[in-house]
C-alpha positions in Angstrom: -6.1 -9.4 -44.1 -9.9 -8.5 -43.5 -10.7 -9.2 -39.4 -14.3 -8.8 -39.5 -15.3 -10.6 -43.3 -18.7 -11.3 -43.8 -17.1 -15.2 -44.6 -15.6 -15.2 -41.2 -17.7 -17.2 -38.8 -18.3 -15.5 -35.8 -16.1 -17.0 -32.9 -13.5 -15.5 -35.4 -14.8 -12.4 -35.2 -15.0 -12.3 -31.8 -11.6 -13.4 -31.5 -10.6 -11.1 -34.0 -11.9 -8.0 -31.8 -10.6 -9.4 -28.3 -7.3 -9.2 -30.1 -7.3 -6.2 -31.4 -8.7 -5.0 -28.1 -6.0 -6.1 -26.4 -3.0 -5.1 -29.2 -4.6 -1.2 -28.6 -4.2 -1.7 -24.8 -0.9 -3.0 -24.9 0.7 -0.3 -27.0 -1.4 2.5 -24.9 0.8 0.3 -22.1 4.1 0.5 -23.9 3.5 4.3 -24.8 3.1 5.0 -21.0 6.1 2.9 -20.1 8.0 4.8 -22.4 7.4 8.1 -21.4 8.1 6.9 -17.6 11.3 6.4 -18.9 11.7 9.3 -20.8 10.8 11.5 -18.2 11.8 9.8 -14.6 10.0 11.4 -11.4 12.3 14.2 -9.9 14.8 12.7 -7.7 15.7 15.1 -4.3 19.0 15.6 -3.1 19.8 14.6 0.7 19.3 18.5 1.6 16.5 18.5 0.0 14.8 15.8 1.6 16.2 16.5 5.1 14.2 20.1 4.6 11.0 18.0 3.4 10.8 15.3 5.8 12.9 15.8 8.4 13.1 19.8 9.6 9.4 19.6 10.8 10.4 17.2 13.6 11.0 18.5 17.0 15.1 19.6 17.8 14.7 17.0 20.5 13.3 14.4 18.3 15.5 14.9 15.2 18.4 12.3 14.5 20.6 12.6 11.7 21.2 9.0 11.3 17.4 8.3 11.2 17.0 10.9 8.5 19.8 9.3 6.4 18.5 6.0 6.7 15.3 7.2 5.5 17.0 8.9 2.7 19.1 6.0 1.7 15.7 4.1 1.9 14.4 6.6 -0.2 17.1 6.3 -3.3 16.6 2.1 -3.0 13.0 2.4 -3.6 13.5 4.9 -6.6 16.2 2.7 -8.4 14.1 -0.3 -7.8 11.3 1.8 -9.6 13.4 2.4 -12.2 14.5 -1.1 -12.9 10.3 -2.3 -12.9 10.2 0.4 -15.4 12.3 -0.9 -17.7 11.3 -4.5 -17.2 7.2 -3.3 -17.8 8.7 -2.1 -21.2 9.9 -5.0 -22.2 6.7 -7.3 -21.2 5.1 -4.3 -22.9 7.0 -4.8 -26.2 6.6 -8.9 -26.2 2.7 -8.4 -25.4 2.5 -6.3 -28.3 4.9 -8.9 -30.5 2.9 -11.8 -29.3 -0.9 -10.4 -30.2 0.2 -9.4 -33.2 1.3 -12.0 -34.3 -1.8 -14.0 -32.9 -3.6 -11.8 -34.9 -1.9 -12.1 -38.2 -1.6 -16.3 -37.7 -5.4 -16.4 -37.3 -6.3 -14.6 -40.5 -3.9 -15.1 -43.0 -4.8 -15.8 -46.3 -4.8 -19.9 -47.7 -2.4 -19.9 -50.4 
């Protein structure tokens, strides 16, 4: 399979490169998407956090319940990240599935 043939006419080959263009950006996406998953972002325990975000505050000021709420708040947002995570994966993996075979479709040989 030759992409940039000499016999090709040219809207092919400009085709041809948009494609493979955008198969090389969709497997530098699932590569990234991958390691997200591979390593996840640190997760902080409710001590943790309550010595981050919440110690600074004044005595007067300070409410544990507002605290936990944030921290609860905190723990949704992270699974939610997770979950995108995994879904941009996925879409990753069908992108790359979808050009390629794109690509191979538009330049197989006549038999």
């Amino acid at each position: 399979m030759r992409l940039f043939d000499s016999e090709k006419d040219w809207i092919l080959k400009v085709t041809n490169l948009v494609l493979l263009v955008w198969l090389i950006a969709a497997i530098t996406f699932f590569q990234i998407a991958i390691v997200d998953i591979a390593i996840p972002d640190y997760a902080m325990s409710y001590s943790e956090y309550e010595s981050v975000y919440c110690a600074p505050f004044d005595q007067e000021d300070y409410k544990e319940e507002n605290c936990m709420e944030q921290y609860d708040r905190e723990k949704i947002y992270q699974n939610e990240h997770s979950i995108r995570q995994r879904k941009s994966v996925f879409t990753s993996f069908g992108n790359i599935i979808i050009v390629s075979l794109g690509i191979y479709l538009l330049n197989k040989g006549k038999k």
